[in-house]
Backbone as CSV, one residue per row, in Angstrom:
resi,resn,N_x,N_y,N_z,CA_x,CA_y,CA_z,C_x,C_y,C_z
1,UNK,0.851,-1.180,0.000,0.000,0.000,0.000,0.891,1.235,0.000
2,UNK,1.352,1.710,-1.412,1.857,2.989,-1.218,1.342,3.851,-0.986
3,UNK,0.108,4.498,-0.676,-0.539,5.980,0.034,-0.284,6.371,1.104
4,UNK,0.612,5.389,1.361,1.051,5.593,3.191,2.613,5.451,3.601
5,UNK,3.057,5.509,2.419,4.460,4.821,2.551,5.004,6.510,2.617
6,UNK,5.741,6.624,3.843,6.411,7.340,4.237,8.076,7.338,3.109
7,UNK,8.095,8.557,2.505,9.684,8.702,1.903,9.205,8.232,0.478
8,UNK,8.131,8.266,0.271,7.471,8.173,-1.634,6.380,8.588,-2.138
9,UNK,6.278,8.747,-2.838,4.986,9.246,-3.509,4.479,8.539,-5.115
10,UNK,3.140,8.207,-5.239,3.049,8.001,-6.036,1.806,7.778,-7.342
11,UNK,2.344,8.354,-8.478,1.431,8.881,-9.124,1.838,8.497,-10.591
12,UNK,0.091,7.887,-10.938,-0.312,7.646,-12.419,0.754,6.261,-12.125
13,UNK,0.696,5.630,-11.256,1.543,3.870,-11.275,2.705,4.306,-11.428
14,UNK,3.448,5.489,-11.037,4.850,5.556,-11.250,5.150,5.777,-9.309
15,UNK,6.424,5.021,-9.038,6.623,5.055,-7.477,7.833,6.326,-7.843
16,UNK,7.780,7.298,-7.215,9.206,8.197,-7.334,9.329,8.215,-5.612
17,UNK,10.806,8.755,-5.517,11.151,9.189,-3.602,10.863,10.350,-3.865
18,UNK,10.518,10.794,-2.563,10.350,12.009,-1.677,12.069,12.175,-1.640
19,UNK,12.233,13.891,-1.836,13.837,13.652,-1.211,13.853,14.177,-0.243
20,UNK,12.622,14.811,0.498,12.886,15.414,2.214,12.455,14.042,2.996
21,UNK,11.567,13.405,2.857,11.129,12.426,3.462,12.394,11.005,3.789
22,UNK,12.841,11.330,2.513,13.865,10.410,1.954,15.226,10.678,3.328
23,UNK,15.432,11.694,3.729,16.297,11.848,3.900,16.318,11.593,5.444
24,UNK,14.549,12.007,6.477,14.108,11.672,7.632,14.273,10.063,7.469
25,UNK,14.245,9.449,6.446,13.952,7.508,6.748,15.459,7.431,6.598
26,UNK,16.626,8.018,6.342,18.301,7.648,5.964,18.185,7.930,7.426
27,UNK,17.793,9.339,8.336,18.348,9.569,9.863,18.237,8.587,10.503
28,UNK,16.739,7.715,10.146,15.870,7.384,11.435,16.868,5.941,11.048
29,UNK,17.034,5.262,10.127,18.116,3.978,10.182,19.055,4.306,10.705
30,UNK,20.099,5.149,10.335,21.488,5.733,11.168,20.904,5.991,12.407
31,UNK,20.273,6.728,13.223,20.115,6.684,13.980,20.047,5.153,15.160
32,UNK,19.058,4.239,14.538,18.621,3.395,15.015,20.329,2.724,15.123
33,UNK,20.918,2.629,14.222,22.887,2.123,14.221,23.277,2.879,15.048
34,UNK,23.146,3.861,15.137,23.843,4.643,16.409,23.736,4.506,17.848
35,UNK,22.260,3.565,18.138,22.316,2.919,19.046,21.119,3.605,19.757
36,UNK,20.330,4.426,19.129,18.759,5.259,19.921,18.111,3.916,19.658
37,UNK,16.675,4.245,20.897,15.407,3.044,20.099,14.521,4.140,19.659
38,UNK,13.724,2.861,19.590,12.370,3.466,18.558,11.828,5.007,19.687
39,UNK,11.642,4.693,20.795,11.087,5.476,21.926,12.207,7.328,21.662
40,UNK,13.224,6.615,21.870,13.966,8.158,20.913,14.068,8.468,20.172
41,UNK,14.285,7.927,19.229,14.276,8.328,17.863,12.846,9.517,17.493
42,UNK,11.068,8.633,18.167,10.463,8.897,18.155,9.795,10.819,18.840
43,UNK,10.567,10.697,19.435,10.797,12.250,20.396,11.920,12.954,20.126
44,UNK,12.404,12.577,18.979,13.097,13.333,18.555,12.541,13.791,17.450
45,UNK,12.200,13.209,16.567,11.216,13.896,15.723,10.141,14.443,15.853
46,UNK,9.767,14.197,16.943,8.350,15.003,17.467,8.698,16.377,17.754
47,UNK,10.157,16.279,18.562,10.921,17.493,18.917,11.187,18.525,18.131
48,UNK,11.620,18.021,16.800,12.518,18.777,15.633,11.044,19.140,14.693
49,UNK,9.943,18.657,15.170,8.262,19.094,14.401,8.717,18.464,12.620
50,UNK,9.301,17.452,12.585,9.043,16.607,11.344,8.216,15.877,11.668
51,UNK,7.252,16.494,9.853,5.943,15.991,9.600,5.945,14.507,9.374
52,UNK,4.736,13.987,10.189,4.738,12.575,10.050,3.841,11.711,8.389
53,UNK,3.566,11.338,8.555,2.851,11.068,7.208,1.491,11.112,7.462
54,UNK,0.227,11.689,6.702,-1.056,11.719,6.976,-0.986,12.619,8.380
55,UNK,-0.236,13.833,8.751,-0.613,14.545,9.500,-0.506,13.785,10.777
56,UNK,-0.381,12.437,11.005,0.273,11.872,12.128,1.075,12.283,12.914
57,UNK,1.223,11.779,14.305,2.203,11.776,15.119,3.160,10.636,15.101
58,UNK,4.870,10.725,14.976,6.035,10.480,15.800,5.496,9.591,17.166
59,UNK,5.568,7.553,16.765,5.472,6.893,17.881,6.179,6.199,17.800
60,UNK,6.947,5.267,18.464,7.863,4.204,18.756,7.300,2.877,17.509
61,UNK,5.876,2.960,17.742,5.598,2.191,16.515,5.387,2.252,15.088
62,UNK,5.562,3.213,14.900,5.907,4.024,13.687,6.759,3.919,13.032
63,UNK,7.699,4.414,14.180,9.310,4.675,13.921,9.767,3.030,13.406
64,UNK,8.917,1.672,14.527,9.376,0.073,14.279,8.615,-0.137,12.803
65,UNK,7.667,0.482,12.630,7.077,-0.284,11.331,8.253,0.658,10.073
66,UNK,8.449,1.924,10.303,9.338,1.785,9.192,10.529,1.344,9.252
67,UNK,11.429,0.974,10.356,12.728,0.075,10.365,12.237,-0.714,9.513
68,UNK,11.276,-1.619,9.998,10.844,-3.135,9.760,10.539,-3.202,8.113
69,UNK,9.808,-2.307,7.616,9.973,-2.386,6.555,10.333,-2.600,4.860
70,UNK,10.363,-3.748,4.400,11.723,-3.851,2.971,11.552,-2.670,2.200
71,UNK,10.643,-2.000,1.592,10.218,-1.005,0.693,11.360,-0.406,0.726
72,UNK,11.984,0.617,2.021,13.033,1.271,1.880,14.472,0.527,1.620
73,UNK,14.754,-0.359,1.404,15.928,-0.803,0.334,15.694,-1.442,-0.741
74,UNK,14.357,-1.075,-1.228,13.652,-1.630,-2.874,13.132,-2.428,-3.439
75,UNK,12.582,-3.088,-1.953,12.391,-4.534,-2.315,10.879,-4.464,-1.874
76,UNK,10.173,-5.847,-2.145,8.500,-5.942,-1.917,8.235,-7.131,-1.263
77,UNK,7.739,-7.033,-0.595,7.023,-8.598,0.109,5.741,-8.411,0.185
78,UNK,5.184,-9.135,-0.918,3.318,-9.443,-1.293,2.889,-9.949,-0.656
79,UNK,1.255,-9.949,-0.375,0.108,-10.271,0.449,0.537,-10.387,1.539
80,UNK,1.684,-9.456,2.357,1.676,-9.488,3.560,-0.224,-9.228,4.403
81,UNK,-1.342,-9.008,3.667,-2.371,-9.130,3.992,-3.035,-9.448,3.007
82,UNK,-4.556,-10.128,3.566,-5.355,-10.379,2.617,-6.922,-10.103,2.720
83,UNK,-7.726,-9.915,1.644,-9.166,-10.232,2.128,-10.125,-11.351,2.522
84,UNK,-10.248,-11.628,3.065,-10.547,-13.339,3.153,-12.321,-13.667,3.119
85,UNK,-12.859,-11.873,2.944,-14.705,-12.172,2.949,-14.505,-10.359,1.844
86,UNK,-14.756,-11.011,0.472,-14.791,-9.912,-0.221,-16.183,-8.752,0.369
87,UNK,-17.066,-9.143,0.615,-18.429,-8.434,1.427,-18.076,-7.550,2.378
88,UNK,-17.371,-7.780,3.330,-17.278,-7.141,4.602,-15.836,-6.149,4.501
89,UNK,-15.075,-6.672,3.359,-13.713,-6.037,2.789,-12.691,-5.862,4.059
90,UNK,-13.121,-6.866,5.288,-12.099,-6.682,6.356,-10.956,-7.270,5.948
91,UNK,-9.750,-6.187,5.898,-7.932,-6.996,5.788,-7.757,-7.983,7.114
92,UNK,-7.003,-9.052,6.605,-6.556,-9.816,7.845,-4.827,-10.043,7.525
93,UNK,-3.912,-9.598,8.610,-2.636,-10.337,8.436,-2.224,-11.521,8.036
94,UNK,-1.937,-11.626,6.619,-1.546,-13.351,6.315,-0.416,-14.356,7.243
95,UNK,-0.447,-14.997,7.953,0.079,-15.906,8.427,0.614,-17.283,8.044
96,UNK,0.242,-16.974,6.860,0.395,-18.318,6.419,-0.625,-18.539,5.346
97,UNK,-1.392,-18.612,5.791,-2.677,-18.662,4.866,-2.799,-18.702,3.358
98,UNK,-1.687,-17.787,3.402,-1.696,-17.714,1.744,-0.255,-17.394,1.389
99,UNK,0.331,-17.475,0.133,1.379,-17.511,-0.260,2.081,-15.795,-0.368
100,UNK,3.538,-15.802,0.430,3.632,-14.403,0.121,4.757,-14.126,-0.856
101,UNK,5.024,-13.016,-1.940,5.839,-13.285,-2.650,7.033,-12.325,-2.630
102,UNK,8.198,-12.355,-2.632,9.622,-11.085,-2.393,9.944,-11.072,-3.683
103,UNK,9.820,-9.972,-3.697,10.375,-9.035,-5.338,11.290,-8.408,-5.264
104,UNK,12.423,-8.477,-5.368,13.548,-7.483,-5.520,13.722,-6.186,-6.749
105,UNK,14.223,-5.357,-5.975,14.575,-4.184,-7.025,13.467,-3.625,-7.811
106,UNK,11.908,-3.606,-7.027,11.104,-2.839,-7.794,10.752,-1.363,-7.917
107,UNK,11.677,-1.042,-6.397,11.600,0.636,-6.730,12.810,0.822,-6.545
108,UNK,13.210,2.316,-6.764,14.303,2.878,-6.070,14.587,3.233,-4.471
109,UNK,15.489,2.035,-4.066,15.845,2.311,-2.940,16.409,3.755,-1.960
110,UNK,15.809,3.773,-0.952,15.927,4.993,0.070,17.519,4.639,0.842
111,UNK,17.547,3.624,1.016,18.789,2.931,1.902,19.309,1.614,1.127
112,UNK,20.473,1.540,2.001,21.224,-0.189,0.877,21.160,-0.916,1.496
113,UNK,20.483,-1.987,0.964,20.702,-3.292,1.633,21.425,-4.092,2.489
114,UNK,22.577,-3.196,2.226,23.564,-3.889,3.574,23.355,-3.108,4.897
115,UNK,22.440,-1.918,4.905,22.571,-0.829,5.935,20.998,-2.337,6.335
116,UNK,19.655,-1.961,5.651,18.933,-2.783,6.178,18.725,-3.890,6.666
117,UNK,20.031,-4.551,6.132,19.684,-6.280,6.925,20.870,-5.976,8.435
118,UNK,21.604,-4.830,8.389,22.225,-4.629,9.662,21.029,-4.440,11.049
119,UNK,20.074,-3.269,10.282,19.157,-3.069,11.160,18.260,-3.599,11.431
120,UNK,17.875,-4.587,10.245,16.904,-6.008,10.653,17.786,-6.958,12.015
121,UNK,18.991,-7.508,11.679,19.867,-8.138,12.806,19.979,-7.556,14.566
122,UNK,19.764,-5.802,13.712,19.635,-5.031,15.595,18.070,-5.165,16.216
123,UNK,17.507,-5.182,15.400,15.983,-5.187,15.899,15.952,-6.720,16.501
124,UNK,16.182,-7.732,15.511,15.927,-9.382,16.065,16.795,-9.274,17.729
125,UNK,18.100,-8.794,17.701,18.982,-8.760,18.881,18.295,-7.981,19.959
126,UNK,17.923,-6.881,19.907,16.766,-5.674,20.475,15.981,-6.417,21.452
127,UNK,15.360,-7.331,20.427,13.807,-7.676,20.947,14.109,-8.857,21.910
128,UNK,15.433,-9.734,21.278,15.688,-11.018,22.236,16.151,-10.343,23.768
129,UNK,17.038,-9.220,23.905,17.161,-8.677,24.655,16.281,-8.400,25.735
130,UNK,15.433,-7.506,24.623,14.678,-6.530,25.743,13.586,-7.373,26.372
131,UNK,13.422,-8.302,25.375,12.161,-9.896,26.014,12.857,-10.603,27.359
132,UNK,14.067,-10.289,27.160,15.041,-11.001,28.690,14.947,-10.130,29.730
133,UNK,14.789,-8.987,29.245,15.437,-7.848,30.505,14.391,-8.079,31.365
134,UNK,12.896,-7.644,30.545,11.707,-7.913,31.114,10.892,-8.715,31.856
135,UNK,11.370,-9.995,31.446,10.902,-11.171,32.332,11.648,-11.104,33.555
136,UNK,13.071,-10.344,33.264,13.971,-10.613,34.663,13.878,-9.764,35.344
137,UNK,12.881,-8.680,35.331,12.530,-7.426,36.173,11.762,-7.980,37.228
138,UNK,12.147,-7.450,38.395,11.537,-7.796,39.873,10.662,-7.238,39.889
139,UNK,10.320,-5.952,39.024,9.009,-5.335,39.100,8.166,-5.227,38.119
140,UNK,8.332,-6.302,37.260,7.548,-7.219,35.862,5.871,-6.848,36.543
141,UNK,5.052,-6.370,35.761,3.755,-6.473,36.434,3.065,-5.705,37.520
142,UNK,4.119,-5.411,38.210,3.471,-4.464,39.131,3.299,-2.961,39.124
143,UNK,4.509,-2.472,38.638,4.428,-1.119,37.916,3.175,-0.807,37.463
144,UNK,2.522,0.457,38.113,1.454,1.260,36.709,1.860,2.775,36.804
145,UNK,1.221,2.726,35.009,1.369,4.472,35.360,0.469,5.243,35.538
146,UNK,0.762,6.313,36.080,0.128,7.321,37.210,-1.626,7.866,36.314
147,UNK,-0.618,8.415,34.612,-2.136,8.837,34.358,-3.146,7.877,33.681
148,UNK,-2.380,6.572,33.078,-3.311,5.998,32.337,-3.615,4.581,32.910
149,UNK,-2.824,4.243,33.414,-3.128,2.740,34.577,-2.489,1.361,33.573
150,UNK,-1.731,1.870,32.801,-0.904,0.796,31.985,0.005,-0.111,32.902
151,UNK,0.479,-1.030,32.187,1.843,-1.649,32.896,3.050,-0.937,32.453
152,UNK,3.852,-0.736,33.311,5.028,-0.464,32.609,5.868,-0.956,32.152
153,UNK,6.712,-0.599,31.370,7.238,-1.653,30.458,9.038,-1.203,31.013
154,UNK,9.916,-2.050,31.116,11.571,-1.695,31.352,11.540,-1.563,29.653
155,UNK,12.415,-0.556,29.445,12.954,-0.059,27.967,14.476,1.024,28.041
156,UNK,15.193,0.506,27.265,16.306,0.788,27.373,16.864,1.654,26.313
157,UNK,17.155,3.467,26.156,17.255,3.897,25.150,19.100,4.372,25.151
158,UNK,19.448,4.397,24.295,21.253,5.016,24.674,21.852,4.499,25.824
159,UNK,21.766,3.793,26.195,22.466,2.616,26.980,21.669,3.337,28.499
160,UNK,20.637,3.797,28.815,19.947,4.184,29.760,18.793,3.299,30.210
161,UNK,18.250,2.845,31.379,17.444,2.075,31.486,16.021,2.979,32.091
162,UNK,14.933,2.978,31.541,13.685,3.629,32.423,12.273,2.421,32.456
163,UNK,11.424,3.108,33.135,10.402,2.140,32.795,9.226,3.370,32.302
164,UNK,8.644,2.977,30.956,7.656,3.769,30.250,6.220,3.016,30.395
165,UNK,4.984,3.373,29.938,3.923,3.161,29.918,3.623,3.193,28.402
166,UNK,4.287,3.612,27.414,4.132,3.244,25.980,2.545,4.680,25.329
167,UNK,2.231,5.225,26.337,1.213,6.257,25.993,2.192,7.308,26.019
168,UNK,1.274,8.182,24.757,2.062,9.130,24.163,1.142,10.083,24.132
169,UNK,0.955,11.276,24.764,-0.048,12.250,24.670,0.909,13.658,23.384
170,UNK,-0.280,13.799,22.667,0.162,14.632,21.852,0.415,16.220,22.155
171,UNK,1.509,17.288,21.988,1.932,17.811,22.341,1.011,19.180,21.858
172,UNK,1.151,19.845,22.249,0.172,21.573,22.344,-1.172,21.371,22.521
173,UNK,-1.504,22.704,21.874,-3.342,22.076,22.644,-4.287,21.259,22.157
């Protein structure tokens, strides 16, 4: 679904890059190598008032769905969803269900492939991590936060450890 793809635009079936957008998705990978998470990276752009896509806000999950992403080193992975009741036109995440297909080199890449499968390798390492830290927290579960009554979560940004609630209230009035 390119109408949403952050760092492109595209029109009359032609995919072209954004080159300002282009250049926020080069930070937000370097960045992520430099060793910020998603949680900073994310407040930092909120900070610096770069526009999100669709007038959106700058969230940690945002920031993970475009790491996660192949599009930005040129590549495609099909029916990552599907319709499965043409009537009701609800998308469902394919799991299996159906066959998915990787296309290489169908657009022009934002980043190189060797930068993205680095940051695919930090995210897999990230998550094995941060899935350890968490279970091994003495205060796994009990934590809430003050305004919204979440759990808190241990998250670790620039080699700093805090515990967040993952709510993000949007900034001015």
């Amino acid at each position: 679904n390119w109408r949403f793809m952050y760092g492109y635009r595209i029109h009359k079936g032609i995919i072209r890059m954004d080159a300002e957008e282009a250049a926020v998705v080069r930070w937000v990978f370097q960045s992520y190598l430099n060793g910020y998470g998603t949680t900073e990276i994310a407040r930092l752009l909120r900070a610096s008032q770069t526009p999100c896509y669709c007038g959106g806000m700058w969230t940690p999950k945002r920031v993970l769905d475009l790491l996660k992403n192949e599009k930005y080193a040129g590549n495609a992975l099909l029916q990552k969803k599907y319709v499965p009741d043409h009537l009701s036109k609800s998308e469902k995440i394919n799991h299996g269900e159906l066959p998915k297909y990787f296309s290489e080199g169908t657009h022009e890449a934002i980043i190189g492939a060797e930068q993205w499968e680095r940051v695919q390798a930090l995210l897999r390492r990230r998550t094995r991590q941060l899935s350890f830290e968490q279970n091994q927290s003495p205060f796994a579960g009990f934590l809430r936060c003050g305004d919204c009554g979440r759990a808190m979560v241990k998250t670790r940004t620039a080699g700093e450890i805090y515990y967040s609630c993952g709510s993000y209230k949007r900034d001015g009035p």
